[in-house]
Each structure stands twice: as structure tokens, then as C-alpha cells.
C-alpha positions in Angstrom: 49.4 -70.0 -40.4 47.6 -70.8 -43.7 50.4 -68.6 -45.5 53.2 -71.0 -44.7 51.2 -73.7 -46.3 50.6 -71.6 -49.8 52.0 -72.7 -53.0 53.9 -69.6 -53.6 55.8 -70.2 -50.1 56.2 -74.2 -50.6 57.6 -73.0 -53.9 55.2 -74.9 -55.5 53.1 -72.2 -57.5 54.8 -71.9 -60.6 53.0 -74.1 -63.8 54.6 -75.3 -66.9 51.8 -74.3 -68.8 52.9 -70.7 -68.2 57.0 -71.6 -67.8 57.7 -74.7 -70.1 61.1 -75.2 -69.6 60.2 -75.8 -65.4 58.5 -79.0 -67.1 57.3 -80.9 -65.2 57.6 -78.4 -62.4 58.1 -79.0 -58.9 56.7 -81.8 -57.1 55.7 -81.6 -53.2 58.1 -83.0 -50.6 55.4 -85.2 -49.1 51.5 -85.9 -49.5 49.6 -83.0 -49.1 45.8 -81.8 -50.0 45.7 -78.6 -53.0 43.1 -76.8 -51.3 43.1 -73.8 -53.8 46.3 -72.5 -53.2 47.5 -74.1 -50.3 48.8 -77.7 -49.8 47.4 -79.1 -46.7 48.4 -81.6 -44.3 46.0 -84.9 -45.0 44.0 -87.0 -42.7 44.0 -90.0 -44.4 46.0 -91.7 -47.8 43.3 -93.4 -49.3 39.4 -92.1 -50.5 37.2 -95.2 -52.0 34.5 -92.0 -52.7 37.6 -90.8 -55.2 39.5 -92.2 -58.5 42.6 -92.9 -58.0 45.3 -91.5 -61.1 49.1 -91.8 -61.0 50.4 -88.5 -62.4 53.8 -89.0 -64.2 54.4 -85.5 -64.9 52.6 -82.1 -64.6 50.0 -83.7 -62.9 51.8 -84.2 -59.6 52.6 -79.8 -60.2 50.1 -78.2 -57.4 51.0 -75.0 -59.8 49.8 -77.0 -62.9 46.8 -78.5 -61.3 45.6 -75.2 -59.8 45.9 -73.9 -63.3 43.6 -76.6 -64.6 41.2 -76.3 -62.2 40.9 -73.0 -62.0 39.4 -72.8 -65.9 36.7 -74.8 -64.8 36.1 -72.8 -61.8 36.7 -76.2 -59.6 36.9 -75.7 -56.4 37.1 -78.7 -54.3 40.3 -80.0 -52.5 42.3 -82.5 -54.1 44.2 -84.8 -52.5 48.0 -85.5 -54.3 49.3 -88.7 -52.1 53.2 -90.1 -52.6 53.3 -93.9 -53.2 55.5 -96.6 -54.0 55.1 -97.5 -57.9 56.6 -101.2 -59.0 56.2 -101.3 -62.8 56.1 -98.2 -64.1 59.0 -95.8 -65.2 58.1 -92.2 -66.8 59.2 -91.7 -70.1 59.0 -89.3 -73.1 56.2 -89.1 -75.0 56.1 -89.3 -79.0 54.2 -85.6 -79.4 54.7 -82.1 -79.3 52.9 -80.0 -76.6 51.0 -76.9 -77.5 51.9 -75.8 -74.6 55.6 -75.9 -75.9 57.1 -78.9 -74.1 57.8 -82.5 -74.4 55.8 -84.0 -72.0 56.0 -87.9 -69.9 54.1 -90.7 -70.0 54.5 -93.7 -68.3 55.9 -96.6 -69.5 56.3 -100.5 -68.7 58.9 -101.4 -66.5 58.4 -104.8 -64.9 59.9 -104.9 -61.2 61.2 -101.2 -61.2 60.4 -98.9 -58.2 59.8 -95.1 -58.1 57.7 -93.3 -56.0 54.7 -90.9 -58.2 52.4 -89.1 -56.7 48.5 -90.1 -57.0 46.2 -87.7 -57.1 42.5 -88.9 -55.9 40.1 -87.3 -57.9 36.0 -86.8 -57.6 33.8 -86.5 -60.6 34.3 -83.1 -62.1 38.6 -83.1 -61.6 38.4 -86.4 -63.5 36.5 -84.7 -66.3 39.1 -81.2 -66.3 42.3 -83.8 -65.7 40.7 -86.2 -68.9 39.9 -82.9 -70.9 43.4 -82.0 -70.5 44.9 -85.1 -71.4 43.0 -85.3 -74.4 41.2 -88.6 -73.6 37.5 -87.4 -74.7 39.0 -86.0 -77.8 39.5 -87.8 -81.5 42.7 -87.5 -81.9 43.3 -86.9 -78.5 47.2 -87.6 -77.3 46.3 -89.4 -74.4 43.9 -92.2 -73.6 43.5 -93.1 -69.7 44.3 -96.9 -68.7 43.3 -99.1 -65.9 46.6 -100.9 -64.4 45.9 -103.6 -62.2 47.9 -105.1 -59.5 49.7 -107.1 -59.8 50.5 -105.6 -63.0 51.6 -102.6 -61.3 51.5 -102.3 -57.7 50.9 -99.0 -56.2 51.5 -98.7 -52.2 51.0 -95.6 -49.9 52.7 -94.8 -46.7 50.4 -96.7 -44.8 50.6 -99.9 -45.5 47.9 -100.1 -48.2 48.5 -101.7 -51.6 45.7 -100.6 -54.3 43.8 -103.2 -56.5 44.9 -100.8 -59.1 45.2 -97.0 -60.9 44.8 -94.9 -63.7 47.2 -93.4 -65.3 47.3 -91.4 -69.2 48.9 -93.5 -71.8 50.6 -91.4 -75.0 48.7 -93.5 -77.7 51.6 -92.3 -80.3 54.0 -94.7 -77.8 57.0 -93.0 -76.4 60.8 -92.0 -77.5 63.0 -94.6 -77.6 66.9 -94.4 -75.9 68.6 -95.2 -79.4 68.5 -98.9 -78.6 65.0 -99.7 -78.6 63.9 -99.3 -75.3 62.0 -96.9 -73.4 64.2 -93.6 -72.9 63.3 -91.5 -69.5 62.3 -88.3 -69.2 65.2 -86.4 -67.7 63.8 -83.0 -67.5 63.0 -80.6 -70.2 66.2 -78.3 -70.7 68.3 -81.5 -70.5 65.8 -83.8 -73.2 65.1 -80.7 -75.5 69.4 -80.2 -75.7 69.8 -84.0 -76.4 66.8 -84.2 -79.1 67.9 -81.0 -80.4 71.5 -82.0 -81.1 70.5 -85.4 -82.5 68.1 -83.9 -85.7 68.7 -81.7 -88.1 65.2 -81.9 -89.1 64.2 -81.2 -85.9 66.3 -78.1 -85.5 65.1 -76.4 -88.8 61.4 -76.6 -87.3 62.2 -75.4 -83.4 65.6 -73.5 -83.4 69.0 -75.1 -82.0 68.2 -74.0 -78.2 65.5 -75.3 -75.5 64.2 -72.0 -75.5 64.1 -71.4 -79.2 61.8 -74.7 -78.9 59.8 -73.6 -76.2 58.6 -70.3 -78.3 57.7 -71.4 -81.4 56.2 -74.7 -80.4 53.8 -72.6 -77.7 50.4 -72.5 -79.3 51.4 -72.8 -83.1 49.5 -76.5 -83.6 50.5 -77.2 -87.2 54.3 -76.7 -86.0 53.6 -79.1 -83.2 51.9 -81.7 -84.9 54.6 -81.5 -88.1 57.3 -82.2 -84.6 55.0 -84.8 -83.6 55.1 -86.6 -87.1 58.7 -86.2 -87.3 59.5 -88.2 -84.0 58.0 -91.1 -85.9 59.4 -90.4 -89.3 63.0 -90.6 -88.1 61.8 -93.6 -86.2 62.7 -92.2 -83.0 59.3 -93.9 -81.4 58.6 -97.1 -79.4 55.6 -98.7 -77.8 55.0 -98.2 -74.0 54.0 -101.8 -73.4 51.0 -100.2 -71.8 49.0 -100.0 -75.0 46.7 -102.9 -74.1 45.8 -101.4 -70.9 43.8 -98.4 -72.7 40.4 -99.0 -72.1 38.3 -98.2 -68.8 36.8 -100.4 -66.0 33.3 -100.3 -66.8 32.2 -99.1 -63.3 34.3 -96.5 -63.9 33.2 -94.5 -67.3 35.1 -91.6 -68.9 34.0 -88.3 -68.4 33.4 -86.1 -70.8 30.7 -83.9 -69.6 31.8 -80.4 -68.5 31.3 -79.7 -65.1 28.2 -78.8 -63.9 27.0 -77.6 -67.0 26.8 -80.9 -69.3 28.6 -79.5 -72.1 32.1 -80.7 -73.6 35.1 -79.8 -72.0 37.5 -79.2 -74.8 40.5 -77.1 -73.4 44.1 -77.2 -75.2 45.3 -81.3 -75.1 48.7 -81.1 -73.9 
């Protein structure tokens, strides 16, 4: 029955735009296709009609995708495929989401496995997921970068191995773990707590508590970009080591164009 494959009975429905703390919300079990708001079974792991983007964090929440979607009035299924990622680890980006969360990007990690999802994405959910990012903006937190094999190698359960995939780069770099390297992203009670209790400075803007940060980070940009430039004032920030990766194949141009209509698409840049 199309009920038991609905977000809200997959447990898969909530977003952390609306519930921050749940960042980066709950990932599916397995492949699946968001068709509104139901995750189907798929028929195949791999669409050459389709881009191809690794999602390192909200982006792999049916809930947060839905959401996005669903301001654009996009309708069309999107398939959300589990892979096999070797050089890549998800880290913690060096901004301040309005939306009132820390959020991941992906950083360089030569020879390390995980498994992301990658979402495979036509023409106008490239535009909404690039609007979102803040790729078509100025100063835009995210920029979206081509990673080739063998640079990073990105295998799905079939056997295939991709030439390459997007993914969205923080262009302020990411947190560092105290000793220079890329620190992961452990969640965002956990990461909130540890930031929290490690600046003062950070504590008089946000509160002393995950949720205290949550609230008055939500929507108040000048508080969020002060947060933002405080990361790299108390030199907390590192590069990514995927800096030189932000630019797009030129078969394959940014879209900036809303949906449909031409127009910008200029939602809230997480």
C-alpha cells in the first residue's frame, strides 16, 4: 500500500529546516525514489538523462528535500541512491545557517570510505538544490564542484563506478578538530554543546545551550553572519582541500534560472 511507503510512516518526514536540532535529519535505510511524499522502491541505480550530486547532509533528508521542492512547486520524482564514497568525509562548515544550524560539507579525505547518498537530479531540482545552497548567489555559502574519479570514487550497489559527482563545497572552508585538520560533523546537539563550551564569544551571541542557538540564530542574518565571522576570527577554520574543485564541467552549466518561469531563484542560502 502507498501508505507504508510515506515519509511520515518511514519516519522520514520531519525537515531540519522546520526542527534544527534533527540536523541533518534522518537518512533512508536504503535507495529509494521521493515521489512527493513517498519513497519508492527504484528500478535502476544510475540515470545518464540526470546529474548526479552527493548530498553530505540535509540533502540526503526526503523531509528536507520535499521541503525544497515543494517552494518551487516541483513535482517530479527524485531518485536518492546509497553509494560507496572513497575520498570524502563530511565535515563542519565555517558558517551560520539561517535556518539555525551548523551545517556539513564535505571535505578531502584521501582513501577513506563512507557510504552518502546521491541524489540524481533533472534540470529544475538542480536549479531549487543550487538556489538552496547558495551557488547562484554573490556571497553565496556554497559553490558546487565537479569531483572526478579517481579523485573520488563513487560506486552504487550495482557494480557501477561513476566518472565523477557533484557535490556543494563551503567556500569559507570548514572547522578544524583543534589540530588542524578537518573535524567531522557529529550531529548538531552534540557539535553545538562542543562549540558552545569552547567560546565565550560564541556563547554571548547564541546562548550557552543547543537550543538557545537554534532560536536566535533562526532567521536573524546579521546574528548569523557576526557567528560566521567569528569562526574565522578565533581561527577555528581550515580549508576543505576541495577548494580547487569549485568550478563546473562545461557541459554541465549552473542553473540559475527559476523553474519554468526564467526568473532567479533566490530562496534563504542555508
Amino acid at each position: 500500500m502507498d501508505d507504508d511507503r510515506s515519509l511520515r510512516t518511514l519516519g522520514l518526514a520531519d525537515a531540519p529546516r522546520d526542527h534544527p536540532l534533527l540536523y541533518p535529519g534522518t537518512w533512508p535505510s536504503d535507495s529509494g525514489l521521493l515521489d512527493g511524499d513517498r519513497l519508492l522502491p527504484l528500478d535502476r541505480l544510475v540515470y545518464d538523462d540526470r546529474v548526479p550530486v552527493l548530498a553530505v547532509g540535509s540533502n540526503a533528508s526526503p523531509g528536507q528535500l520535499r521541503h525544497k521542492m515543494d517552494e518551487f512547486g516541483i513535482v517530479s520524482p527524485l531518485p536518492m541512491v546509497k553509494a560507496r564514497v572513497t575520498g570524502l568525509d563530511v565535515g563542519v562548515s565555517a558558517h551560520v545557517s539561517r535556518m539555525g544550524y551548523v551545517s556539513a560539507s564535505p571535505f578531502q579525505a584521501p582513501g577513506h570510505v563512507r557510504e552518502l547518498f546521491l541524489t540524481w537530479l533533472d534540470e529544475e531540482q538542480l536549479a531549487v538544490i543550487d538556489a538552496s545552497e547558495g551557488v547562484p548567489a554573490v556571497k553565496g555559502h556554497y559553490g558546487r564542484a565537479w569531483l572526478p574519479a579517481p579523485d573520488v570514487l563513487v560506486e552504487v550497489a550495482d557494480g557501477t563506478v561513476l566518472p565523477g559527482a557533484f557535490a556543494y563545497v563551503n567556500r569559507h572552508g570548514v572547522l578544524h578538530d583543534g589540530n588542524g585538520a578537518p573535524r567531522t560533523h557529529p550531529g548538531q546537539c552534540s557539535l553545538l554543546t562542543e562549540l558552545l563550551v569552547g567560546s565565550p564569544r560564541l556563547r554571548e551571541l547564541f546562548g550557552v545551550t543547543p537550543e538557545e542557538f537554534c532560536t536566535r540564530a533562526r532567521a536573524d542574518v546579521g546574528l548569523c553572519e557576526r557567528g560566521t565571522r567569528l569562526f574565522a576570527e578565533e581561527k577555528l577554520v581550515t580549508a576543505s582541500g576541495l577548494e580547487g574543485y569549485l568550478r563546473v564541467r562545461p557541459d554541465r552549466p549552473q542553473q540559475t534560472g527559476s523553474p519554468g518561469t526564467g526568473s532567479s531563484l533566490l530562496p534563504p542560502s542555508m
